[in-house]
C-alpha positions as CSV (number, residue, x, y, z in Angstrom):
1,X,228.2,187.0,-69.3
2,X,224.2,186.7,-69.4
3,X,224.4,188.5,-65.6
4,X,226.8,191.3,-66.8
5,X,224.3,191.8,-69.7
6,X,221.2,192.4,-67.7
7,X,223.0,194.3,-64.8
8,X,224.0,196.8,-67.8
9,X,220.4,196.8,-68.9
10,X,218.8,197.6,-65.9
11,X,221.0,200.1,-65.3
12,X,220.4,201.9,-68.5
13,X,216.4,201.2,-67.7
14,X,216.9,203.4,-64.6
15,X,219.4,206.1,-66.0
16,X,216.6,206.8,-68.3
17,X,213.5,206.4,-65.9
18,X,215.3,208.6,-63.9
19,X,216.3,210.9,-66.7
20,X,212.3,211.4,-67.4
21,X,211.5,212.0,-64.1
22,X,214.1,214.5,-63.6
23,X,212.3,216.1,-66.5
24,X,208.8,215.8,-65.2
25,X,209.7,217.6,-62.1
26,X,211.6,220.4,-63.9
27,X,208.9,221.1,-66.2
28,X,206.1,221.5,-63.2
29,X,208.2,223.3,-60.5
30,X,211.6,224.3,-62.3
31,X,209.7,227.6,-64.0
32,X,210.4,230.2,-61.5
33,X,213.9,229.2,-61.0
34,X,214.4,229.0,-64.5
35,X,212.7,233.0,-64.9
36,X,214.5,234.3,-62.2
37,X,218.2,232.7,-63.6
38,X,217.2,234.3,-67.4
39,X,216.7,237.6,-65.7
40,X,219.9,237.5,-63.9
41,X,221.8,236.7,-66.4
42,X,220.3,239.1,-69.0
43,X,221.1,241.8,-66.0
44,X,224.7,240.8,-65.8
45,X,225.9,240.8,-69.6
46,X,223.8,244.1,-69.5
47,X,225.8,245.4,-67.1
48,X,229.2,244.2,-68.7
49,X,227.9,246.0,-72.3
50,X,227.9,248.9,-70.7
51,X,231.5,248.8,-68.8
52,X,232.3,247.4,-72.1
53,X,231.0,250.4,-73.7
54,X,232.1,252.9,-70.6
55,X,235.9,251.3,-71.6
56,X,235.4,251.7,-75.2
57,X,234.4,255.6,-74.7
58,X,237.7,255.6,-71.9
59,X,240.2,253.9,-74.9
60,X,239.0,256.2,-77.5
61,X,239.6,259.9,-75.4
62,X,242.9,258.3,-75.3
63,X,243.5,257.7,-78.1
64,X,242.5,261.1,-79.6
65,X,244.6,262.3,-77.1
66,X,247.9,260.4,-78.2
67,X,247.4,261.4,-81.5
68,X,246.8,264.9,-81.3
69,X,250.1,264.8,-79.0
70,X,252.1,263.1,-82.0
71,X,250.5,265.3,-84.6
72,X,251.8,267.8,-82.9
73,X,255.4,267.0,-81.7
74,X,256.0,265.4,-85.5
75,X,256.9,268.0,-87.2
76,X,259.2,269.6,-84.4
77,X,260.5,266.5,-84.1
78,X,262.2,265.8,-87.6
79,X,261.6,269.4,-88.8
80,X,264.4,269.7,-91.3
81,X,266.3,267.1,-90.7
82,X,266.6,266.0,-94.9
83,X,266.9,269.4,-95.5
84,X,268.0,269.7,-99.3
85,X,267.8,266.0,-100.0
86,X,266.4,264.5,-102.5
87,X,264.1,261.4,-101.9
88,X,262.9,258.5,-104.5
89,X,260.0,256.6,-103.9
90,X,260.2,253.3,-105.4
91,X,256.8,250.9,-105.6
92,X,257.1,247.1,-107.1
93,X,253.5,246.3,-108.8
94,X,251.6,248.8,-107.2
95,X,251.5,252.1,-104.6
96,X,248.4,251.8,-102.6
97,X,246.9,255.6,-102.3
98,X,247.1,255.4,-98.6
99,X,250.8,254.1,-98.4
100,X,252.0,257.2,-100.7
101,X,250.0,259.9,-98.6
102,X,251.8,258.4,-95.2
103,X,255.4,258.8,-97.3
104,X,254.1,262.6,-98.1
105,X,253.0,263.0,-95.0
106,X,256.3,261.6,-93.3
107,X,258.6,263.8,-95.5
108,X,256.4,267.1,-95.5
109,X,258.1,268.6,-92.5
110,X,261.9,267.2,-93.2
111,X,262.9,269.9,-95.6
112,X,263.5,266.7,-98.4
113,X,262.6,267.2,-101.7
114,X,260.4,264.3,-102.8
115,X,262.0,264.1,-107.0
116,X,260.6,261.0,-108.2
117,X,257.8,258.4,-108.0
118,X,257.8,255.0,-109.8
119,X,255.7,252.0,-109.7
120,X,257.4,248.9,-111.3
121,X,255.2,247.1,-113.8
122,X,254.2,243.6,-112.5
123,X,254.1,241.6,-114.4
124,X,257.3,242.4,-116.3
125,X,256.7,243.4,-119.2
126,X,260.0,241.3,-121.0
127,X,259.0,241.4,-124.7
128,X,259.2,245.2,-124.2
129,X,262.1,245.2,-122.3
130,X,263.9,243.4,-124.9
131,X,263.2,245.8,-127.7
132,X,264.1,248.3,-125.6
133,X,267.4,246.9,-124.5
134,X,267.8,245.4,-128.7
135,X,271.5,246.9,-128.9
136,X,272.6,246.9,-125.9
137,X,274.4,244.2,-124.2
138,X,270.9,242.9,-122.0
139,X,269.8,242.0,-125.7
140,X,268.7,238.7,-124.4
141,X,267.2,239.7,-121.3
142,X,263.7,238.2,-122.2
143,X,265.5,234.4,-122.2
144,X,268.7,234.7,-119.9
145,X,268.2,235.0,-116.0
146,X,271.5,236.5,-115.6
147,X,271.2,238.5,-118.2
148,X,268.0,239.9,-116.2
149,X,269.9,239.8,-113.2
150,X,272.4,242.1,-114.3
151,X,269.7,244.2,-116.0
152,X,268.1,244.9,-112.6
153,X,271.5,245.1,-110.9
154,X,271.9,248.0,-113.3
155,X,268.4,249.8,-113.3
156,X,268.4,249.8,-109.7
157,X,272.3,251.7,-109.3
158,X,270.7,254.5,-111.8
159,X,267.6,254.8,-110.0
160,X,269.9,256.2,-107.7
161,X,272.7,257.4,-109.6
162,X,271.1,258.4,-113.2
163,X,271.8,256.5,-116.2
164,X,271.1,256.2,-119.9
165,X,269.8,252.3,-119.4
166,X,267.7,254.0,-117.2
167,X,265.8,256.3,-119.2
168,X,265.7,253.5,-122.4
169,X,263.6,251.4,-120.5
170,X,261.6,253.8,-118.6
171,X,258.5,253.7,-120.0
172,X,258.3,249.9,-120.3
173,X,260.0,249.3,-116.8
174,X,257.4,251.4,-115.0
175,X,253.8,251.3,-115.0
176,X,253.3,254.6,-114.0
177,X,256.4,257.0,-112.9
178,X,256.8,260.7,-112.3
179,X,259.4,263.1,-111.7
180,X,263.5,262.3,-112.5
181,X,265.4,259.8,-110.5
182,X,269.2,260.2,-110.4
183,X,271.6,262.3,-107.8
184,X,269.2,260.7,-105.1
185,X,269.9,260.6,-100.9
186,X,267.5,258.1,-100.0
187,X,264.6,255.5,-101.6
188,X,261.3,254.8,-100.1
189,X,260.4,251.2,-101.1
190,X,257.0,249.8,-101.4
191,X,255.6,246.5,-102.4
192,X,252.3,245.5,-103.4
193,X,252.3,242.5,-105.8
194,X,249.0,242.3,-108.0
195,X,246.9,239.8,-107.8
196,X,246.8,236.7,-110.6
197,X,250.2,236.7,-111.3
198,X,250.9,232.9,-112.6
199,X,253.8,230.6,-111.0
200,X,256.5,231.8,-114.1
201,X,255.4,235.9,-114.2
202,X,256.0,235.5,-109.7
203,X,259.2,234.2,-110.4
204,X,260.5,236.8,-113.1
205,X,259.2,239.6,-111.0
206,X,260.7,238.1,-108.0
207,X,264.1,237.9,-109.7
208,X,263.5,241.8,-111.1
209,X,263.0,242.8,-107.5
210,X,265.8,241.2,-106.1
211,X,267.9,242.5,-108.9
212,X,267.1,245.9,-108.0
213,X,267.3,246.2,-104.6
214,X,270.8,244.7,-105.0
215,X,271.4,247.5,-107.6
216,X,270.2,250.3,-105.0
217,X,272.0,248.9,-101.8
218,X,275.3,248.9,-103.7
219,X,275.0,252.1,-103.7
220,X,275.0,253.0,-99.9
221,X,272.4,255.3,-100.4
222,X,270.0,254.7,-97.5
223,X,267.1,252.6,-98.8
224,X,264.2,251.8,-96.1
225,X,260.9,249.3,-97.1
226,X,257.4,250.8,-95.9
227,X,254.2,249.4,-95.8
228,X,251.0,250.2,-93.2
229,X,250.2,248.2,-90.0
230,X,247.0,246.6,-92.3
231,X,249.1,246.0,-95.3
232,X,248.7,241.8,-96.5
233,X,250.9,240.3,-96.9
234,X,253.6,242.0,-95.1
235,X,256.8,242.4,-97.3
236,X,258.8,242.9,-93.9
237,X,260.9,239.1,-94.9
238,X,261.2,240.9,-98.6
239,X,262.6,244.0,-97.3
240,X,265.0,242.2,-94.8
241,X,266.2,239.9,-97.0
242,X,267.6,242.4,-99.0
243,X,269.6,244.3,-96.6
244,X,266.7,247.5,-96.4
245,X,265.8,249.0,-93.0
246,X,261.8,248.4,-92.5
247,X,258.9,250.5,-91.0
248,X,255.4,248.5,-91.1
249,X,253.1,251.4,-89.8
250,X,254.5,253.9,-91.6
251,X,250.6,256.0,-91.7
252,X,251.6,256.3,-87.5
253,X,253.6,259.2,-86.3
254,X,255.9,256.2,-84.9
255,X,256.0,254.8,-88.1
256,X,257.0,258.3,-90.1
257,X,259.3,259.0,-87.8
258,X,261.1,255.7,-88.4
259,X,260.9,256.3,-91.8
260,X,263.0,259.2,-91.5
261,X,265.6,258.0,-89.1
262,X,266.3,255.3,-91.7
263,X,266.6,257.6,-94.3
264,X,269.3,259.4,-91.9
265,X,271.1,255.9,-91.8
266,X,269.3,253.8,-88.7
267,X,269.2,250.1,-89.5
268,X,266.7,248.1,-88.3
269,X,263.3,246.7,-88.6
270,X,260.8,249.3,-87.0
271,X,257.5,249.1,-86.1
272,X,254.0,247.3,-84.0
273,X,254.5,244.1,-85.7
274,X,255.7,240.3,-84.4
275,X,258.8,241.0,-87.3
276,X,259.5,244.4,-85.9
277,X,262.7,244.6,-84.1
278,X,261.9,247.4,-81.8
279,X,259.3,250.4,-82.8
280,X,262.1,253.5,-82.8
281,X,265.6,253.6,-84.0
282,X,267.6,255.4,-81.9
283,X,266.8,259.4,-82.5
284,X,269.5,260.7,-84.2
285,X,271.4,264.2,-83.2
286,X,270.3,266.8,-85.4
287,X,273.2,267.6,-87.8
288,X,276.0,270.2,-86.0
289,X,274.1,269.8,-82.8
290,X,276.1,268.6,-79.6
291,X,275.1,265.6,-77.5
């Protein structure tokens, strides 16, 4: 034991002694070497900011180039294809500015006729809802799930269909809403739950949502979830798991075009995402053409 101790010793003594020396010698003739390896290394990464940059200037022509092409082949593209329909846009919590202008933007040159706009209020508002719904037989709504349920079941049919439940609760069931629903051909849904919503106000509005999507999908109407390629979170597992076609870049050409194919009937999720099933439904025959 004492000779393994002092053969580890003295060779820790000369790891270090050499060590210092190693240090010694660098310091007096390592200087030049040292010089000329910063200056070749500053010249390479020099060089690589500019391919870098060279690449950058290549990607960007591109790109400019693709999306004048798509801006361009759009509107032939879908021109009139909803001709005479009538669209709803439906939003739960909130319709981020740049969503809505992509869904404008999107239906512009179909020939649809965009009727109504409506941003369910998150959190719902049940007190409200409950005096609105006194007489009726949702009465209880603000304490009974199922009665909530079958509330949202119900809203959701008229938001396609028209109703009088419809238009009682309408100011209390929207934060915001414009235009008539009723007599629709096809929702836009949205979804952008605010912020600070606690555990029991998550789970009502949860419930609300599923309630009317259910509603809206009984109807057969086609019904298609949106958001943009930055939205977070994605709402792609929401939409899916409750039956709606999805587009998740719906402010790209790609995405607007999906968009409309859904609202023509194409089921699938669409889009640049890892949820995405493919980024194109099938393109549709225009209506009374021949294949």
């Amino acid at each position: 034991m004492g000779y393994s101790a002092r053969y580890h010793a003295t060779s820790l003594v000369a790891v270090f002694l050499a060590l210092a020396i190693g240090i010694l010698i660098g310091a007096e003739f390592g200087g030049d070497a040292l010089t000329s390896t910063r200056k070749n290394l500053e010249h390479s990464l020099t060089g690589n900011l500019q391919d870098a940059r060279a690449r950058a200037d290549e990607l960007n022509g591109r790109l400019a180039q693709s999306d004048e092409f798509a801006s361009r082949v759009y509107p032939a593209l879908v021109r009139n294809r909803l001709a005479g329909r009538r669209i709803g846009v439906v939003a739960l919590g909130d319709l981020p500015g740049a969503t809505s202008a992509a869904i404008e933007d999107a239906l512009g040159p179909t020939g649809a006729r965009l009727v109504g706009i409506g941003v369910v209020r998150e959190p719902v508002d049940l007190r409200a809802l409950s005096g609105d719904l006194a007489k009726t037989r949702f009465a209880d709504v603000r304490t009974n799930p199922d009665t909530l349920a079958a509330f949202g079941t119900g809203a959701g049919r008229q938001l396609v269909h028209g109703g009088t439940l419809l238009e009682r609760v309408r100011s209390h069931l929207f934060s915001r809403a414009s235009g008539n629903f009723g007599a629709l051909d096809g929702v836009v849904v949205v979804r952008q739950s605010p912020e600070g919503m606690g555990a029991l106000q998550r789970a009502t509005a949860a419930q609300l949502e599923a309630a009317l999507m259910s509603g809206m999908t009984g109807t057969r109407t086609p019904v298609v979830g949106v958001e943009t390629s930055t939205a977070e979170p994605s709402s792609v597992s929401f939409f899916n798991g409750n039956d709606l076609s999805s587009v998740d870049d719906v402010e790209a050409a790609a995405g607007q075009v999906a968009t409309v194919f859904a609202l023509l009937g194409a089921e699938g999720s669409f889009g640049v995402k890892g949820s995405a099933d493919r980024l194109l439904p099938d393109l549709l025959a225009p209506a009374g053409s021949r294949r």
